[in-house]
N, C-alpha and C positions, 0 to 999 in steps of 0.2 A: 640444588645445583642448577644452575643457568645454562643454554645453552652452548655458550663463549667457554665457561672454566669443564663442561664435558667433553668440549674439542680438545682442549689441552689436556685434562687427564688421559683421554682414549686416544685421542690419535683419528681422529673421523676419517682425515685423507690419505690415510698409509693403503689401504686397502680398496679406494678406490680413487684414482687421483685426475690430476687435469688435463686438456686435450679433447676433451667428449665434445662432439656439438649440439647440445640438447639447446632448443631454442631458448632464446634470452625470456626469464621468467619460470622458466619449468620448474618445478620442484623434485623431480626424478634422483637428479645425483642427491640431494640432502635424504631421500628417503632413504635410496642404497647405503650411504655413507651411517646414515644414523641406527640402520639395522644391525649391518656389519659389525660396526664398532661393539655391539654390545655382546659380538661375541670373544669369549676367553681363548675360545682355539680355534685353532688354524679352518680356514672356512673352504667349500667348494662350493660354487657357485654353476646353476645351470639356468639359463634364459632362455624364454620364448621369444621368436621372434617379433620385435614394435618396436616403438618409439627407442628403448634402452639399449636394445643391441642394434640397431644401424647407427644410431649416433655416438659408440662406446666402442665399435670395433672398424673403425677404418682402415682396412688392409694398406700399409701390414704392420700398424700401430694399433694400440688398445689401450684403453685406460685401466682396464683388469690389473691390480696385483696381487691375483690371488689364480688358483684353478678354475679355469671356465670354461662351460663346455655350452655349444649354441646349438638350440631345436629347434625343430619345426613347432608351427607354436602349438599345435593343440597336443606336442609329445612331451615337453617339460618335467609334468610332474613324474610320467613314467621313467624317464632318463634319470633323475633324482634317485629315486625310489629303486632304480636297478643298480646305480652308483653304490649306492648306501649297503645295499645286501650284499656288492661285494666284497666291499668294505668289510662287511661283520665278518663275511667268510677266509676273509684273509687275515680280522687279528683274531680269530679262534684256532688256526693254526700257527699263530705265531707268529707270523710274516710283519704285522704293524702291532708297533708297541702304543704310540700315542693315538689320544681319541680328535675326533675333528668334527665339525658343526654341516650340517648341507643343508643348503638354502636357492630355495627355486625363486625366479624373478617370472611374473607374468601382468601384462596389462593390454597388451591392443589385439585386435583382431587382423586373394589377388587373385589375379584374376584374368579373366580372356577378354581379346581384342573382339568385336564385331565378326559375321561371319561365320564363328564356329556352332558347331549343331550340336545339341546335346540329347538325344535318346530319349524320349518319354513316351508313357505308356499309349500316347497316340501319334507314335513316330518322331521322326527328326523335327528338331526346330531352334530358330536361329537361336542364340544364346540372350539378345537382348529382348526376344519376345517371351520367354520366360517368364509365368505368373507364379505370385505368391502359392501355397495351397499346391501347386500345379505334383503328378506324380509322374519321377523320372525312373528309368535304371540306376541300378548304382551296385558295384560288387565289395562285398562285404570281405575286407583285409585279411582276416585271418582264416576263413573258410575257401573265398573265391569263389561263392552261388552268386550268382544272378539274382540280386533284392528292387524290390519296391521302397521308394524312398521320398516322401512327400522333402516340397521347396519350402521351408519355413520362412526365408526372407531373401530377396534381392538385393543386389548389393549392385550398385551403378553409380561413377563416379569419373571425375576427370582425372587425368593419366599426363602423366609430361615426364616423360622420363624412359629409360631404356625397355623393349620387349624383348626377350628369348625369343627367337624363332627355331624351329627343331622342324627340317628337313632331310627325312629320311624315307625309303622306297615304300615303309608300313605303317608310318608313322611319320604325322603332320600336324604341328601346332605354335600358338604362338601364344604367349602369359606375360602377366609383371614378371618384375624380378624377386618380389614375397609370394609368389605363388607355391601349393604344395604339391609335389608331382609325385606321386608315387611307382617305384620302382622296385624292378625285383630283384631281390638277393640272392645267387646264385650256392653260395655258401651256407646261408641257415634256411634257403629255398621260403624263403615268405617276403611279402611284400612291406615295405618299406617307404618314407617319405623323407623327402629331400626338397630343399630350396632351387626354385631354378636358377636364381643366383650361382650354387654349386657347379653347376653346368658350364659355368663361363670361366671357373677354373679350370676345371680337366686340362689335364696335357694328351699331349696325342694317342699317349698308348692306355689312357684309362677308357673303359668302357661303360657304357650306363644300359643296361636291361630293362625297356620298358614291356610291359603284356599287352599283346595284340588278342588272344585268344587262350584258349583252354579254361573259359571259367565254366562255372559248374550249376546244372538248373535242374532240379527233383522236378517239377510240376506233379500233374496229377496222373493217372490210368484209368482211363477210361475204357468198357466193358462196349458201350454202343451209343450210338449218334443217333439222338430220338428229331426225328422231324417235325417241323410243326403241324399240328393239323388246318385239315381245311374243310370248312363247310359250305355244302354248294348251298344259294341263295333260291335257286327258283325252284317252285313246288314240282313241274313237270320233269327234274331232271332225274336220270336215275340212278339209280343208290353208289352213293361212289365209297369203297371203301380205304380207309387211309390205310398208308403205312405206320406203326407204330415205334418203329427201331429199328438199325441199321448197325451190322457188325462196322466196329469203329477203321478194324484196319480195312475193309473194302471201303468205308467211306472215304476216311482219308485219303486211300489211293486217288477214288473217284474226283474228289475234292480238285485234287491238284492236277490231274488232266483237265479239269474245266477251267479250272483256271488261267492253263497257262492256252488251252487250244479252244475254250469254250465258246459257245454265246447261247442265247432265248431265240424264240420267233418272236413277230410281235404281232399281234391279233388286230384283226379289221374288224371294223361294223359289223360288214357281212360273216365271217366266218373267225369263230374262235377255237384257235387251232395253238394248244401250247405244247409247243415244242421246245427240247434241249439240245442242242447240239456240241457232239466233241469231233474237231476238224482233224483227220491226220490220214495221209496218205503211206508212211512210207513203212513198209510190208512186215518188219520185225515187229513192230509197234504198235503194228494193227492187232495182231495176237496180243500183245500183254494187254492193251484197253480191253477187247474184248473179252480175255479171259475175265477181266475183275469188272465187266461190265455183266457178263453172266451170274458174278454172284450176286449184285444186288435185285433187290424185290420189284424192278419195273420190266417193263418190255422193253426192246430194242430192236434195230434194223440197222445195215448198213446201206449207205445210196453215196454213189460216187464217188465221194468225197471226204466222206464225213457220217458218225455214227447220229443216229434219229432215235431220240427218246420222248416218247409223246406220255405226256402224266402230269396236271395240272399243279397236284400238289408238290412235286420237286420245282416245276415251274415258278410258281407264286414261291418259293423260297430262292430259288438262286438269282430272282429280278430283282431283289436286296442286294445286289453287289453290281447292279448298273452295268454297264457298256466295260469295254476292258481298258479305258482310262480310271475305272474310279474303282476296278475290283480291290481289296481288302481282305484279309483273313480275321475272322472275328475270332474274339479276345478268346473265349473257351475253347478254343482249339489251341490257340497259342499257347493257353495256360498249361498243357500236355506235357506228358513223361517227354525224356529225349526219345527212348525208344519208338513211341509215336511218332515225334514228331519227323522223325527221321523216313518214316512212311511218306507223310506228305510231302516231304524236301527231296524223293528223290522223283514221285510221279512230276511234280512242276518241270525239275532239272529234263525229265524225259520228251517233256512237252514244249520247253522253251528253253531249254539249256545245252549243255553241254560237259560232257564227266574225260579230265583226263588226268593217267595215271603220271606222275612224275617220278623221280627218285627215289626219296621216302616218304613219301606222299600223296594222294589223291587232290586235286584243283576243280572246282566247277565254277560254269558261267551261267547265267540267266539274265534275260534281256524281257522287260517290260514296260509299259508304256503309262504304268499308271505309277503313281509318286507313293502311293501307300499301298500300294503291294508289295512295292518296292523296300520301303522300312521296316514292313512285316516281315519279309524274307531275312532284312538283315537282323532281325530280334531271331529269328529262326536258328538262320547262320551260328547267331552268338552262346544260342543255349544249345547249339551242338557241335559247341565248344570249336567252332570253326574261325580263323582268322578272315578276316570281313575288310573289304574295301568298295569303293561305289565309286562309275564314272559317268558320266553324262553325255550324249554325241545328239546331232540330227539327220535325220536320214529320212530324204523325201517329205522334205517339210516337215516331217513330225518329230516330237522330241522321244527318245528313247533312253531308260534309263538301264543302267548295266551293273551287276554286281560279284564279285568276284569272291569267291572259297578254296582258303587251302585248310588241307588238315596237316597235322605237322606234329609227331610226338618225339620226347615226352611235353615238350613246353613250346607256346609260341609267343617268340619274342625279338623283340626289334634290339640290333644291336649298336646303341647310340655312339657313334666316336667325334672326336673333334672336329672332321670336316662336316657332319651333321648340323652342328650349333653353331648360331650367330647369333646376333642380336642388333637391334638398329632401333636409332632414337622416335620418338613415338610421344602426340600430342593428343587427345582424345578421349574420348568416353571408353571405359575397361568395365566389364562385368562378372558376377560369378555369383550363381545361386548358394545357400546355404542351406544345405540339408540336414533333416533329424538326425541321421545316423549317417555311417561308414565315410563320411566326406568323400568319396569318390563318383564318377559321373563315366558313362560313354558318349564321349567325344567325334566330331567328325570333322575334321578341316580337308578342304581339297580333296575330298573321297576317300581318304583314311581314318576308318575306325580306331580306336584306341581307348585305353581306360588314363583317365589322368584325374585330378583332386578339386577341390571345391574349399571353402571356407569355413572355419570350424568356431564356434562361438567361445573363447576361452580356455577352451582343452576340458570343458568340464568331463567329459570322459573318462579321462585318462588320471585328473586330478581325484575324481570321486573312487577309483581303483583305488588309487593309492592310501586317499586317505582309510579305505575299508582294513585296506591290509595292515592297516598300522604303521608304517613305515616310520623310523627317526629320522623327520625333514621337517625343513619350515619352508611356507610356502608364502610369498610375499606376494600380492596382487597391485598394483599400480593404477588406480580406479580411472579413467581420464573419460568414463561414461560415453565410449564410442569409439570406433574404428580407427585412432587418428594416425597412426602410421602409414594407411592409405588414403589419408583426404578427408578426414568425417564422416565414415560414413557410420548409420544407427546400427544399433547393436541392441542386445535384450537389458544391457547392463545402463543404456540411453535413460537419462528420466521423460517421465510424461511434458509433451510440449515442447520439447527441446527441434530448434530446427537443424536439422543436420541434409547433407547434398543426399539422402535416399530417405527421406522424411520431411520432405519441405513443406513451405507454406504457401500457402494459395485461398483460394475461396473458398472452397471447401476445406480442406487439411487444412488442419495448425499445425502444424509439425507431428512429433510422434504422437499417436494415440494409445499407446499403451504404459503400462506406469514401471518403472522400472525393476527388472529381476532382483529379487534381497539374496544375492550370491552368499551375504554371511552367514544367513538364517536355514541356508541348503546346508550349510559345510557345518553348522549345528547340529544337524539334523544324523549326522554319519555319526555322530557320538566321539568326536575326539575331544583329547585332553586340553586343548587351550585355541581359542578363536576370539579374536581382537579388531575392533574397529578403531579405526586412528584417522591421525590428518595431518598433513602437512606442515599445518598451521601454528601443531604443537608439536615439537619435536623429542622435547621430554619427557613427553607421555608415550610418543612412537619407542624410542629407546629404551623406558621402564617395559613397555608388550615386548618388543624383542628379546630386551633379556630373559623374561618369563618363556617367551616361547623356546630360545636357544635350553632354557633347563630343563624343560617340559621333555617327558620321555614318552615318545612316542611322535605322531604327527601334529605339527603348529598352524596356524591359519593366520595371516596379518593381510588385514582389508584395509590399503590407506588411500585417504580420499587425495586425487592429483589434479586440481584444475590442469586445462590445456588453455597456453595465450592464445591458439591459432584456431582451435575447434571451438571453444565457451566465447571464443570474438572479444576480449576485453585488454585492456594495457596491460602489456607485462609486469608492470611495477605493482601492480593489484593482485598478483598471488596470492600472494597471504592472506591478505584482506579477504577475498571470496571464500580461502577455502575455514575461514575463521567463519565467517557470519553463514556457511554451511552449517556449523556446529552449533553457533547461536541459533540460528532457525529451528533447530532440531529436522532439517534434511539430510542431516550426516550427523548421528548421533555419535559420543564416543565411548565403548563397552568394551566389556570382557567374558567369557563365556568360559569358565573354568571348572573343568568336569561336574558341566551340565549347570554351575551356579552362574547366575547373574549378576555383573556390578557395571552400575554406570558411572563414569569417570570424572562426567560434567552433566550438571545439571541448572541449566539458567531459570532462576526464579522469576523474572522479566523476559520470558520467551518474545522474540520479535518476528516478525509477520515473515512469511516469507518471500516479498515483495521486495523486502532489502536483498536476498540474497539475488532475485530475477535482474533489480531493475542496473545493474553493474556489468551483465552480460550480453552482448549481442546475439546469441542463442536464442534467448527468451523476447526480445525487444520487441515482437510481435503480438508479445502478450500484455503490456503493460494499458492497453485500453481493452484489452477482454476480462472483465468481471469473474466473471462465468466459468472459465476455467483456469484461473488463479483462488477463485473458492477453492474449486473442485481440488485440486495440486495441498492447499493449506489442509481439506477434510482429513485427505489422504494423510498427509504426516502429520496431523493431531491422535488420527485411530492410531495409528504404527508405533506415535508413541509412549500412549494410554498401554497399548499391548508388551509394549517391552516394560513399562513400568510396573505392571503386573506379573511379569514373568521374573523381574529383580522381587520381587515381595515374594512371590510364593517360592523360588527358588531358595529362597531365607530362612523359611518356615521351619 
């Protein structure tokens, strides 16, 4: 049967029909249409957000004729996957009599405008200076601790099209309109993600719940703060003996009185004289420093003004945090219980702040002069679960920075309404890192801290849950090898070489340098019942996988390869063509993976170079005089698919 008399037996366009605007040449509606069709019952369909659902649901039409329900993109499989179990649980009581097929749609991979600061482990920094490798904050969704979370890739790209802006007194930011925001659910009390697109619906009396505060940080407990030692150099001097340990909560205290009132002497030629000094005049304050200056293990004096601590070796350690522009709190402190750390946050507040009681809550201020003691404090603020904001003034020529603490229980949360949200048209470069885990980031625009979302590489996440728990879903992927629903940008799923707008070419770089993720050989890997590579190109073999997966009981996998006209740079009339001489080349091989056996579907006896498949693409065009790594690109998919041929053979056995 031909693809012509399968339209007419099936009906390809009942179930997903016309009005879409997927650009001229796209192969997306034929895949949907040809999956669909191959199911016997009635279908619900869930998509991640890309290419298929912005150009399939244009408010307040859709080409959907079937149940559709639209995620956030890295939540797909899970919305599926909780569909389907309700499902089961309402026809075990009785409630549905007829069976139905669920079928997830996923394929592309937003982001913040310039200006905003995103939290890493060595303070604020703008969002577009963000490095690869680099490690940020990030709170993990379903616990709420304060995590470590390395930037696996940058994503920067041009932007011409509307921003979100969200101005509110705790909360300040500005995104695409695919960006993931995560917010909180008052109702099942967890955090949740939503489109800022969403936002530009609301009507006036809906509210949106973002988290300013109350996350949550274990660190460590530390017992005592060993000082470093010090050995005197010249033989005449005499015996100086070190401190070995310091009870942690008198240091702490100590800590943060020098910090916020401290400074060193500085030694001359003639006379070396190391001194410490903590500056405070006013009479309550003199007793509590002194008190916790009596417990530590130096001597002390007061004179005038200010307490006199003469001792070489605290000396030579506190000149590591310079003049009080450049003081820091070092990371092993930060790393601290709340309990702790709550010692040192109130000596500072005592020294350079200020504590007032509100309503239902406590407020503090702190005022300093140095830009990273300043982030330090608000990394403090955040693991003691404090709402955090930061403002910036001059005074007397110098710049001073300020940052503000409420405590607020049980939750701190900004309550977003309609007069909050706008949006305005926006031409320019948009960024957003991608992190390993949790997709979320602390954010800081205009001196409002906040937790908001990041980029999520395919949802593999949430797909690889699913698929573990078995679920009855088919899970359709839309290959189009890169981020194209924002512009191109690379993704893990990019092949080697490919130039894409955050992978370019240059003198150095030819574009991607890494070879692309085999997402089929992962979802292999989880042990489900049926996993299919397909293409475009044929659609009667897409349709025969479908049907297999639609019977398959338990979870389906369909991997179909989707040129893009606008991201691969070739004429739209060459779709088919490319995505055919993908299969020829054996760069998109086409298989089945059926509890655990191997069958390949095509097999060309005259394999052709893959040189035909590059030189058709404006992607690759950079490559057609480099030797070198068009070798390199052919090695690669001759081993890969020596390897699958071998895995057809012994799978047989």
């Amino acid at each position: 049967m031909n693809i012509i008399e399968l339209a007419k037996d099936q009906g390809l366009n009942k179930k997903f029909v016309s009005g879409h605007r997927t650009c001229s040449g796209c192969g997306i509606p034929q895949i949907v249409r040809t999956v669909l069709s191959a199911s016997k019952k009635p279908v619900v369909v869930a998509n991640a957000t890309g290419c298929l659902e912005v150009t399939s649901t244009i408010y307040p039409f859709t080409s959907w004729n079937v149940p559709f329900i639209h995620n956030a993109f890295e939540n797909v499989a899970s919305t599926i996957s909780g569909v389907e179990s309700a499902f089961n649980v309402l026809k075990r009581k009785g409630n549905i009599k007829k069976d139905i097929n669920f079928v997830a749609f996923g394929g592309d991979g937003g982001c913040y405008t310039p200006k905003t600061k995103i939290l890493t482990k060595k303070g604020f920094k703008d969002v577009e200076k963000i490095r690869e490798k680099e490690i940020v904050w990030s709170i993990n969704p379903n616990t709420l601790e304060l995590e470590e979370a390395i930037v696996e890739r940058m994503h920067k790209y041009s932007y011409n099209n509307k921003i979100l802006k969200v101005n509110h007194n705790f909360v300040k930011f500005e995104v695409s309109l695919n960006h993931n925001i995560p917010v909180w659910d008052k109702i099942d009390n967890k955090l949740k993600f939503i489109k800022a697109q969403q936002l530009l619906n609301y009507g006036r009396s809906k509210r949106v719940n973002i988290l300013t505060g109350n996350f949550l940080w274990k660190g460590k407990k530390e017992k005592y703060f060993y000082l470093p030692s010090l050995k005197r150099r010249h033989k005449y001097s005499p015996k100086f003996k070190n401190v070995r340990k310091i009870n942690m909560k008198f240091w702490l205290e100590f800590f943060g009185y020098w910090l916020s009132e401290g400074h060193i002497s500085v030694p001359t030629s003639k006379r070396n004289v190391y001194n410490v000094f903590i500056a405070q005049t006013n009479k309550k304050n003199l007793k509590i420093i002194e008190k916790c200056l009596s417990k530590l293990p130096f001597n002390f004096w007061y004179s005038k003004d200010r307490f006199v601590i003469s001792n070489q070796q605290l000396w030579e350690y506190l000149k590591n945090f310079g003049k009080s522009k450049n003081k820091y709190i070092p990371s092993e402190i930060k790393g601290l219980c709340p309990k702790q750390l709550k010692i040192l946050f109130d000596s500072l507040i005592l020294g350079d702040g200020t504590k007032m009681k509100q309503k239902n809550s406590y407020s503090f201020k702190y005022t300093t002069l140095s830009k990273g003691l300043r982030d330090d404090i608000v990394e403090i603020g955040l693991k003691l679960s404090y709402r955090v904001s930061t403002y910036n003034y001059k005074r007397k020529g110098r710049k001073e920075y300020n940052i503000s603490f409420t405590t607020y229980k049980p939750t701190t949360l900004a309550n977003l309404r309609k007069k909050h949200i706008s949006n305005y048209n926006y031409k320019g470069k948009i960024y957003c890192p991608e992190l390993d885990k949790n997709h979320t980031l602390i954010i800081e625009k205009n001196g409002r801290v906040s937790l908001n979302g990041n980029s999520s590489d395919i949802g593999l996440q949430a797909l690889s849950g699913a698929l573990e728990r078995g679920h009855n879903f088919v899970y359709v992927m839309y290959d189009n090898e890169a981020y194209q629903n924002t512009g191109n940008q690379r993704s893990s799923g990019t092949p080697f070489g490919a130039n894409t707008t955050t992978a370019t070419v240059g003198k150095i770089h030819k574009g991607k340098e890494e070879f692309k993720k085999d997402i089929t050989k992962i979802v292999v890997a989880h042990n489900i019942p049926y996993v299919a590579q397909a293409s475009v190109s044929n659609l009667v073999d897409l349709y025969n996988k479908a049907e297999k997966a639609f019977n398959t009981k338990g979870p389906a996998f369909l991997n179909v390869l989707q040129p893009c006209t606008l991201g691969w740079k070739y004429n739209p009339s060459l779709t088919i063509k490319i995505a055919d001489l993908a299969v020829k080349t054996n760069f998109w091989p086409l298989y089945e993976v059926e509890n655990g056996n191997y069958n390949i579907n095509f097999k060309n006896g005259n394999r052709l170079p893959i040189m035909e498949f590059l030189k058709l693409q404006g992607r690759f065009k950079h490559l057609l005089k480099e030797d070198v790594i068009v070798d390199k690109m052919q090695k690669n998919i001759d081993q890969k698919w020596d390897a699958l041929l071998n895995l057809e053979k012994h799978s047989k056995i």
